[in-house]
N, CA, C and O atoms as a GROMACS GRO file, in nm:
protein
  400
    1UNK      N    1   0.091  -7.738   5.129
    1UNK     CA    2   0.132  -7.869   5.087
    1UNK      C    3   0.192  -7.856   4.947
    1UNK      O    4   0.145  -7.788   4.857
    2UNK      N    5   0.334  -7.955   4.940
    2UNK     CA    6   0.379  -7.928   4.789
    2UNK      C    7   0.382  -8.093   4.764
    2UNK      O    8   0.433  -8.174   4.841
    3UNK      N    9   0.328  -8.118   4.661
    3UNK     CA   10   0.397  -8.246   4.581
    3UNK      C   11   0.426  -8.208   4.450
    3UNK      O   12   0.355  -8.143   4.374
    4UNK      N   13   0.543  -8.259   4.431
    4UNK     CA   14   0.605  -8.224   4.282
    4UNK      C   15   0.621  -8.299   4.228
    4UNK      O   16   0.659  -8.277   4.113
    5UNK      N   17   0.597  -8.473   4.281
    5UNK     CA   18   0.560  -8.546   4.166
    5UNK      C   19   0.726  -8.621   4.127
    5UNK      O   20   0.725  -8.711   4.044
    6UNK      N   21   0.822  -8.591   4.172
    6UNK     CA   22   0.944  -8.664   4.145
    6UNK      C   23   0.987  -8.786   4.177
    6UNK      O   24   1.069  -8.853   4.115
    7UNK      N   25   0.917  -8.820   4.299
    7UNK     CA   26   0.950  -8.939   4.345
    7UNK      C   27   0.820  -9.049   4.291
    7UNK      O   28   0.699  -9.061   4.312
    8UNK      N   29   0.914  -9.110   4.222
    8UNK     CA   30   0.837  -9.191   4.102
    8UNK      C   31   0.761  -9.355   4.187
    8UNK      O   32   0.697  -9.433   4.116
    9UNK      N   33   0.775  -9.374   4.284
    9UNK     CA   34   0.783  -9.438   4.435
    9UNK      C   35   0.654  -9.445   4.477
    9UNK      O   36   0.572  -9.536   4.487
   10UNK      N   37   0.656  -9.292   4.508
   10UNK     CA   38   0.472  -9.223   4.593
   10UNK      C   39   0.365  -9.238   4.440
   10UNK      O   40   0.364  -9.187   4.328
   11UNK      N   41   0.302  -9.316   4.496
   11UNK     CA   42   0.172  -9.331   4.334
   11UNK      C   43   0.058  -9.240   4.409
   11UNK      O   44  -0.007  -9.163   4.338
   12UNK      N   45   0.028  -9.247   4.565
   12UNK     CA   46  -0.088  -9.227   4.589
   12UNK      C   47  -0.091  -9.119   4.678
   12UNK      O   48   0.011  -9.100   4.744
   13UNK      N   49  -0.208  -9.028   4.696
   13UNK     CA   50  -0.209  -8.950   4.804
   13UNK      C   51  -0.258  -8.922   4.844
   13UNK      O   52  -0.291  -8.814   4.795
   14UNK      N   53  -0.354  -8.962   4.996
   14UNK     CA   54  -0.465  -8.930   5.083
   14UNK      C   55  -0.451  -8.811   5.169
   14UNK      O   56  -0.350  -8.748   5.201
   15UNK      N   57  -0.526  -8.800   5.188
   15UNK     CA   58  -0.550  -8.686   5.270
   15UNK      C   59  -0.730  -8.720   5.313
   15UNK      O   60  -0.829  -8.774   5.262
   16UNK      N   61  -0.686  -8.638   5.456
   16UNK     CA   62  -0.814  -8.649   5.545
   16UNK      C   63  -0.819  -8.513   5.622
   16UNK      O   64  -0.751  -8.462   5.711
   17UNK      N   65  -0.933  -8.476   5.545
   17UNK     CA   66  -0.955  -8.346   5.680
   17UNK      C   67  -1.043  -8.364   5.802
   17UNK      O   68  -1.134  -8.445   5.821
   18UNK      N   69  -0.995  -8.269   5.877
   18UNK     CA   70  -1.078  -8.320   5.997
   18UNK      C   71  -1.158  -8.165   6.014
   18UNK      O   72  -1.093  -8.061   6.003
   19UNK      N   73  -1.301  -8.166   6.042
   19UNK     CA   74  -1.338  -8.081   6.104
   19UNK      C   75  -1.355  -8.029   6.222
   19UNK      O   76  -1.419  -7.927   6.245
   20UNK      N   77  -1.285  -8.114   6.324
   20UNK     CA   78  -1.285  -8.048   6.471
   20UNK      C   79  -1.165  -8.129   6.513
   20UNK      O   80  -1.132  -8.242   6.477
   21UNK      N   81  -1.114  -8.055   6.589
   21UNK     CA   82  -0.962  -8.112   6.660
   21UNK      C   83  -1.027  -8.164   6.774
   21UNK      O   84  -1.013  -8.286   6.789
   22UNK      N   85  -1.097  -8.100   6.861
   22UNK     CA   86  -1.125  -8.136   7.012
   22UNK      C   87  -1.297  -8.058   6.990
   22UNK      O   88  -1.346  -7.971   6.918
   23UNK      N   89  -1.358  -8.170   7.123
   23UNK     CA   90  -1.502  -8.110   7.130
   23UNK      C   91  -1.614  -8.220   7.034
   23UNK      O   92  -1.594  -8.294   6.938
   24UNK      N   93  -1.724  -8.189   7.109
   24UNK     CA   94  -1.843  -8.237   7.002
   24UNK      C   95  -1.856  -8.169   6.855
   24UNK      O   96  -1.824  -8.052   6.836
   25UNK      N   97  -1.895  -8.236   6.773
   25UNK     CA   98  -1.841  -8.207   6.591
   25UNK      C   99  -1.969  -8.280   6.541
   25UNK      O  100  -1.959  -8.388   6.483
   26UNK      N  101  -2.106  -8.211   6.568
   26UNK     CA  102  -2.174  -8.283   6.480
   26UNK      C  103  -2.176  -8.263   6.307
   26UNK      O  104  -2.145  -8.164   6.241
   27UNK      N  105  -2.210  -8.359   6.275
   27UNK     CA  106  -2.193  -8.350   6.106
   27UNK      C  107  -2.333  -8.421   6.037
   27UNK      O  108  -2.383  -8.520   6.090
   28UNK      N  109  -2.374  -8.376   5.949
   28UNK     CA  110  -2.505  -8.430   5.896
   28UNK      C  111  -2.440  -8.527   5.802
   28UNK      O  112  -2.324  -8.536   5.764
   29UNK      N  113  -2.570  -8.613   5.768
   29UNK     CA  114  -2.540  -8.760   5.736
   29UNK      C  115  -2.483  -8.726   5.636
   29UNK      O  116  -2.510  -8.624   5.573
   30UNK      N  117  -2.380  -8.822   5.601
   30UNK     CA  118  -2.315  -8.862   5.438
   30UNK      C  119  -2.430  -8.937   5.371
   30UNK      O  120  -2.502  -9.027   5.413
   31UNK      N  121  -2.425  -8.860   5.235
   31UNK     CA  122  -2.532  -8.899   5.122
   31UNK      C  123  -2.431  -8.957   5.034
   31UNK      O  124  -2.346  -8.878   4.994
   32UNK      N  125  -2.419  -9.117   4.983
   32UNK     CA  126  -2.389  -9.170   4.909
   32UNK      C  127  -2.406  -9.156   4.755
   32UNK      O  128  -2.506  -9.205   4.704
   33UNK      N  129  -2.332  -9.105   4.695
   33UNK     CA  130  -2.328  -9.034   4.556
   33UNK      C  131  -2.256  -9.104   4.460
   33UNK      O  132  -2.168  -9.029   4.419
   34UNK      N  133  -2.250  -9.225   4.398
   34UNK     CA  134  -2.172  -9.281   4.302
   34UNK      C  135  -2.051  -9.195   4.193
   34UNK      O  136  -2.076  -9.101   4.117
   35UNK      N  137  -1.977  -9.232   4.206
   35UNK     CA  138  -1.855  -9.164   4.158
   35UNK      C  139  -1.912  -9.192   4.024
   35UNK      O  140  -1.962  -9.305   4.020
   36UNK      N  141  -1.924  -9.111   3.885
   36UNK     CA  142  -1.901  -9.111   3.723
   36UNK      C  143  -1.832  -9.218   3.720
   36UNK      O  144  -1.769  -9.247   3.822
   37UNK      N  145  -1.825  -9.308   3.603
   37UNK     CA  146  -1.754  -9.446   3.527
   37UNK      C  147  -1.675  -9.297   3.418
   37UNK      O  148  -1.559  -9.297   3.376
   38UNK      N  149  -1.743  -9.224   3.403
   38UNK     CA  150  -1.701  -9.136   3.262
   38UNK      C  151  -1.621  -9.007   3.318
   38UNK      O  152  -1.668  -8.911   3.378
   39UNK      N  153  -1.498  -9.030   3.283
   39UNK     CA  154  -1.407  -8.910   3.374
   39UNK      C  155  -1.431  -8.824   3.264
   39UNK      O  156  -1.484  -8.847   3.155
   40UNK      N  157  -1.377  -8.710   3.316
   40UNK     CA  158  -1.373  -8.621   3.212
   40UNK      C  159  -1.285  -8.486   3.252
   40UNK      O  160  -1.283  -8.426   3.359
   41UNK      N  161  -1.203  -8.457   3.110
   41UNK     CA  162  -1.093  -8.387   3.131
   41UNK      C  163  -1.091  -8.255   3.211
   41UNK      O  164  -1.183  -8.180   3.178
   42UNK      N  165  -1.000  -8.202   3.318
   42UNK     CA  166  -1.023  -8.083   3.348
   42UNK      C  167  -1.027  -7.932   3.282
   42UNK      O  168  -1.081  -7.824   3.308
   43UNK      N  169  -0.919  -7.997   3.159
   43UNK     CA  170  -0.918  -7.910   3.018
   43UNK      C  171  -1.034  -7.893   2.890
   43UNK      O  172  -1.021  -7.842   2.778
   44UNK      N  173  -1.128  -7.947   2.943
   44UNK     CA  174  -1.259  -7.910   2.877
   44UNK      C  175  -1.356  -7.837   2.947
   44UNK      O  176  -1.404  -7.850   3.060
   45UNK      N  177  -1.382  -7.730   2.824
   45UNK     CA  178  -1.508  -7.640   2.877
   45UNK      C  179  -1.617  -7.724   2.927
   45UNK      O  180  -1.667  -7.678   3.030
   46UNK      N  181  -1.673  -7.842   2.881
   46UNK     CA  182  -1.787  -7.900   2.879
   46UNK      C  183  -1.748  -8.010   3.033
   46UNK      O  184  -1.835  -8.096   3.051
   47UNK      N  185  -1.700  -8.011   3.075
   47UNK     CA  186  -1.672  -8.112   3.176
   47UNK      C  187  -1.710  -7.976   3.330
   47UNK      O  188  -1.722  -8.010   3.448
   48UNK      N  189  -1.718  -7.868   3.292
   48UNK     CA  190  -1.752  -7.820   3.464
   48UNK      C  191  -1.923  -7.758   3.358
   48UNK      O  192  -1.967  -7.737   3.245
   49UNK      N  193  -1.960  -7.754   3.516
   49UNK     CA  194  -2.156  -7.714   3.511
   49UNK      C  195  -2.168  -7.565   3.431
   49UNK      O  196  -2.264  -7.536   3.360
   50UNK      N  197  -2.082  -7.500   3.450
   50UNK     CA  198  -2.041  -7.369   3.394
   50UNK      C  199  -2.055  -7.375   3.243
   50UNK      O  200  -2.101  -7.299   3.158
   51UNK      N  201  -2.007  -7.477   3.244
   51UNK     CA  202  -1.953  -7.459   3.054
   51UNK      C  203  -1.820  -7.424   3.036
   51UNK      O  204  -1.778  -7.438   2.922
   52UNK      N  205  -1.746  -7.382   3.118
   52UNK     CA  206  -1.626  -7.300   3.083
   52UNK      C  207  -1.497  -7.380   3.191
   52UNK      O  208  -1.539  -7.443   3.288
   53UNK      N  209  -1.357  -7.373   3.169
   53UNK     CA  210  -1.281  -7.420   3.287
   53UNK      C  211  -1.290  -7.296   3.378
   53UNK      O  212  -1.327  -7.181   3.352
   54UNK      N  213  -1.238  -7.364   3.514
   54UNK     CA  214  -1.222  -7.234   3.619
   54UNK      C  215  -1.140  -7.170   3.573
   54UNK      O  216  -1.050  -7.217   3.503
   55UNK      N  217  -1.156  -7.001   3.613
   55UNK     CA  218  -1.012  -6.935   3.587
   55UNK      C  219  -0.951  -6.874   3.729
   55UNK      O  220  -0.988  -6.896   3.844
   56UNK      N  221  -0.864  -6.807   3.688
   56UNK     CA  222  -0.722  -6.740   3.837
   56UNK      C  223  -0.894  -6.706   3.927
   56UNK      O  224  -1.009  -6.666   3.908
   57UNK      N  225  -0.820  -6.748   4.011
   57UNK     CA  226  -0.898  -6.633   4.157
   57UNK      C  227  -1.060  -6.699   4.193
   57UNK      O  228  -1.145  -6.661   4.274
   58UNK      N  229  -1.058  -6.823   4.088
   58UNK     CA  230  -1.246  -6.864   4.148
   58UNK      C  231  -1.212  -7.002   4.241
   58UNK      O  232  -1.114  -7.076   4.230
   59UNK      N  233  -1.304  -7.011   4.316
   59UNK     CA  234  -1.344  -7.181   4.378
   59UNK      C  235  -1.374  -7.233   4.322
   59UNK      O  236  -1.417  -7.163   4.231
   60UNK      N  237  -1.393  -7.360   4.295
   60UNK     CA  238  -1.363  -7.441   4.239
   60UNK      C  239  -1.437  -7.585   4.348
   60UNK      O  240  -1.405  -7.623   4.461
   61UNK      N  241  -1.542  -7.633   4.252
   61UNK     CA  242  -1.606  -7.740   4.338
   61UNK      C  243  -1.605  -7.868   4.245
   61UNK      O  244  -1.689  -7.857   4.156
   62UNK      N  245  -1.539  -7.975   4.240
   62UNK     CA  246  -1.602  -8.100   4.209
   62UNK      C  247  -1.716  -8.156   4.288
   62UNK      O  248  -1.697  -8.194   4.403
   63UNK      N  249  -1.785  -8.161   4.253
   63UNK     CA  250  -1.936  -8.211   4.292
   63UNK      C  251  -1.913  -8.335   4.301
   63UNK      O  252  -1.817  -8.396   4.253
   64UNK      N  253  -2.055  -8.402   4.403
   64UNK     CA  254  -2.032  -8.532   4.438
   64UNK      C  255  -2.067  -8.594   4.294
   64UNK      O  256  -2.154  -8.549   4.221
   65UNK      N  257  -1.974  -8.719   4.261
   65UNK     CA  258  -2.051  -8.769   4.116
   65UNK      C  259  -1.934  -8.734   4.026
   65UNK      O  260  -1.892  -8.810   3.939
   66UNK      N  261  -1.883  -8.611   4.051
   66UNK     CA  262  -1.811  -8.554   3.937
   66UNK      C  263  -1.694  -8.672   3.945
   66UNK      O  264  -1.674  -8.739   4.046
   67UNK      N  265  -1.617  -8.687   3.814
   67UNK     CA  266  -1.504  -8.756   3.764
   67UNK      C  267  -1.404  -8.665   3.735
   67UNK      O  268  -1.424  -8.633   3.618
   68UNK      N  269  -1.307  -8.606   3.778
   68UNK     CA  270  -1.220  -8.503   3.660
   68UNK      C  271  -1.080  -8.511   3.690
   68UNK      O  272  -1.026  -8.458   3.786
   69UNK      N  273  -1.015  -8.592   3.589
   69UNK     CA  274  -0.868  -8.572   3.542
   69UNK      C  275  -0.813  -8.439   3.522
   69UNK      O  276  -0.858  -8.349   3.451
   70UNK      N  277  -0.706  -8.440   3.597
   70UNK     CA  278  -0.617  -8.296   3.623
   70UNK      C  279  -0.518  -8.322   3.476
   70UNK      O  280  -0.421  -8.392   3.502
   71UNK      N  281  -0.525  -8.289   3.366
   71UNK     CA  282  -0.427  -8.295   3.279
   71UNK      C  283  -0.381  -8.169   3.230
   71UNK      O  284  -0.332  -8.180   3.117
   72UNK      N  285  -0.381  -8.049   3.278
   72UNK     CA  286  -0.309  -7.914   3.268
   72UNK      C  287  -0.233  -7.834   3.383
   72UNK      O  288  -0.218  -7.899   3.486
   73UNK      N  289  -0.183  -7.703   3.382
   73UNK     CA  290  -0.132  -7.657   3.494
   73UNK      C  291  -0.267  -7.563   3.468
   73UNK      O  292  -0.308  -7.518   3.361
   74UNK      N  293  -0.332  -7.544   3.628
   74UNK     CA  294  -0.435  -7.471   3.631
   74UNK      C  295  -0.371  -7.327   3.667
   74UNK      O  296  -0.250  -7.312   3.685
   75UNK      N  297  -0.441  -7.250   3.672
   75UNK     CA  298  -0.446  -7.072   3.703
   75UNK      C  299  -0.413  -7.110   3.856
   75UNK      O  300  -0.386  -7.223   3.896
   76UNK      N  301  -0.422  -6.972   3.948
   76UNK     CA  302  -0.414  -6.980   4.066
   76UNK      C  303  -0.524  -6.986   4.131
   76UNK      O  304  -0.555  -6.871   4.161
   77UNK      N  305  -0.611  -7.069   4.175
   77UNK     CA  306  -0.739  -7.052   4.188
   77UNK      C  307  -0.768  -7.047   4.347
   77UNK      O  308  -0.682  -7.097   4.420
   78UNK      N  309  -0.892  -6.988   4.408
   78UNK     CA  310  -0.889  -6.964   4.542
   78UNK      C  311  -0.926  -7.094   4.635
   78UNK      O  312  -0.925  -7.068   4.756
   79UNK      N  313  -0.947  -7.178   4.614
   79UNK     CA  314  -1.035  -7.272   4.722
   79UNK      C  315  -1.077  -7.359   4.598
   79UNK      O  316  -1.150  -7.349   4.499
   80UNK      N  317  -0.978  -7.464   4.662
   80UNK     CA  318  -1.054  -7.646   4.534
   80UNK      C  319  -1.133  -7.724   4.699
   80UNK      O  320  -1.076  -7.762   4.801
   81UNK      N  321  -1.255  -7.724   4.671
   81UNK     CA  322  -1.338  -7.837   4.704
   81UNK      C  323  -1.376  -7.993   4.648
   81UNK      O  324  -1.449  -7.987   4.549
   82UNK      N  325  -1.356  -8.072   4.672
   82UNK     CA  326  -1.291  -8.187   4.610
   82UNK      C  327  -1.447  -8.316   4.678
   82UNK      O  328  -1.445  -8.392   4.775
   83UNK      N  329  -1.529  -8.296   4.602
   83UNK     CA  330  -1.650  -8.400   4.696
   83UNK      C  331  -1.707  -8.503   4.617
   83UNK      O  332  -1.801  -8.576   4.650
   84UNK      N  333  -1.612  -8.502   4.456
   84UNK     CA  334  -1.620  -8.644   4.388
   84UNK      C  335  -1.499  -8.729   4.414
   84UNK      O  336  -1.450  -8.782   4.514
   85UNK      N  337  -1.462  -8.722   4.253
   85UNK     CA  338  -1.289  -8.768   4.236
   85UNK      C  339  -1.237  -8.647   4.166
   85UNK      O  340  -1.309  -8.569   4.103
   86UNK      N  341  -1.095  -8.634   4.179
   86UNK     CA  342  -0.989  -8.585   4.120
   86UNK      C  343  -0.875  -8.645   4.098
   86UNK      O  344  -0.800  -8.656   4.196
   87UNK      N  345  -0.842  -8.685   4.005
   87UNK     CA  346  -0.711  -8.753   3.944
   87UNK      C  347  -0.659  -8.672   3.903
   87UNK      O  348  -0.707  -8.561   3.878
   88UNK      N  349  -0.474  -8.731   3.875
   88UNK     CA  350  -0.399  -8.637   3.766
   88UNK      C  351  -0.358  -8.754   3.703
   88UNK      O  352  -0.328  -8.862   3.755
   89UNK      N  353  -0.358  -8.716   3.560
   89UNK     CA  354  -0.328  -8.747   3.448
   89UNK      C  355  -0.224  -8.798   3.464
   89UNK      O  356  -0.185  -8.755   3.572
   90UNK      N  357  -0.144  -8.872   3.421
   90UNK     CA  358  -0.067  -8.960   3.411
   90UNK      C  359   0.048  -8.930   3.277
   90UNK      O  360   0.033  -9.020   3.195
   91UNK      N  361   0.146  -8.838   3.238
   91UNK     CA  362   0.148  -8.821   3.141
   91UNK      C  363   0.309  -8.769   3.180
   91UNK      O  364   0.356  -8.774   3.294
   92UNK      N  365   0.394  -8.711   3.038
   92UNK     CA  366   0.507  -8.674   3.080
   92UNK      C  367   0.492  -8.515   3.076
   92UNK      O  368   0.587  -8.440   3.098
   93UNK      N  369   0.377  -8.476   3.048
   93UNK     CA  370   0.351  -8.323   3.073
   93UNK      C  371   0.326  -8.242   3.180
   93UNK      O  372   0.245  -8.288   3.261
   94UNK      N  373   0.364  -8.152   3.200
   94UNK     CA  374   0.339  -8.058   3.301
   94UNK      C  375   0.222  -8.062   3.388
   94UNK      O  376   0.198  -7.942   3.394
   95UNK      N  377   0.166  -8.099   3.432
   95UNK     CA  378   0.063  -8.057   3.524
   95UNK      C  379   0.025  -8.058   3.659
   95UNK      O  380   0.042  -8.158   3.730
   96UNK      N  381  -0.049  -7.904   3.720
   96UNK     CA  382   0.002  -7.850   3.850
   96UNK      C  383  -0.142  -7.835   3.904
   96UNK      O  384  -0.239  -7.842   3.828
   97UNK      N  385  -0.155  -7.812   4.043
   97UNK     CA  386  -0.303  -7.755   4.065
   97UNK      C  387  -0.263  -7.649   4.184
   97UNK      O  388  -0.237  -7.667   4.303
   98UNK      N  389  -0.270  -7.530   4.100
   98UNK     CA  390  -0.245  -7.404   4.206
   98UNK      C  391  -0.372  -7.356   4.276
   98UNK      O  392  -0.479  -7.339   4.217
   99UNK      N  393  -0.355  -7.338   4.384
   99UNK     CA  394  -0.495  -7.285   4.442
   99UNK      C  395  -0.440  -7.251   4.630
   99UNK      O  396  -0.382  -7.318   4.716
  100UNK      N  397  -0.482  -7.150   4.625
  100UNK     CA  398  -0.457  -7.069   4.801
  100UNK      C  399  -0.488  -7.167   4.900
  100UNK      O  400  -0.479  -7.139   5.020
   0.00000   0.00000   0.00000
C-alpha cells in the first residue's frame, strides 16, 4: 500500500483486516481499552515502553491505549501493529511510515 499524501481531498484512511477469507474464524473477545486523551509524539524517546524510538528492522506495537502522532519519516521497520491510535501529524514536513 502507498499513500503519498498529495491528494489534499482524501483526509481519512481505514483499513480493515480480515483474519479469515472463508471458513469458521474464531476470535477471542475484544477487551475494550480507552484510547489516551494525551497523544504523544512518535519522535520521542519517552512516548514508546522502551524508552527509546523504534529503529530499521524492529516491530513495532502501539498498544491498546497508546496515542501516537506520526510526525517524522521512520527507519524501515519490520511489522507496525497498530491496536491503539496512530495519527500523522498534520504539518508541511516530511513524514513517512516505512515498514515491510
Amino acid at each position: 500500500m502507498v499513500i503519498n499524501g498529495n491528494n489534499l481531498a482524501v483526509k481519512n484512511l481505514r483499513l480493515q483486516g480480515l483474519q479469515c477469507i472463508s471458513g469458521d474464524c474464531p476470535q477471542d473477545a475484544v477487551i475494550f481499552v480507552p484510547i489516551s486523551a494525551d497523544a504523544k509524539f512518535w519522535s520521542e524517546d519517552a512516548s514508546w515502553p522502551s524508552g527509546m524510538q523504534p529503529k530499521a528492522g524492529e516491530d513495532v506495537q502501539i498498544l491498546p491505549g497508546m496515542n501516537i502522532v506520526l510526525d517524522i519519516v521512520t527507519p524501515i521497520l519490520n511489522l507496525v501493529t497498530v491496536n491503539g491510535r496512530l495519527s500523522f501529524y498534520d504539518a508541511s514536513i516530511p513524514i513517512e511510515l516505512n515498514a515491510k
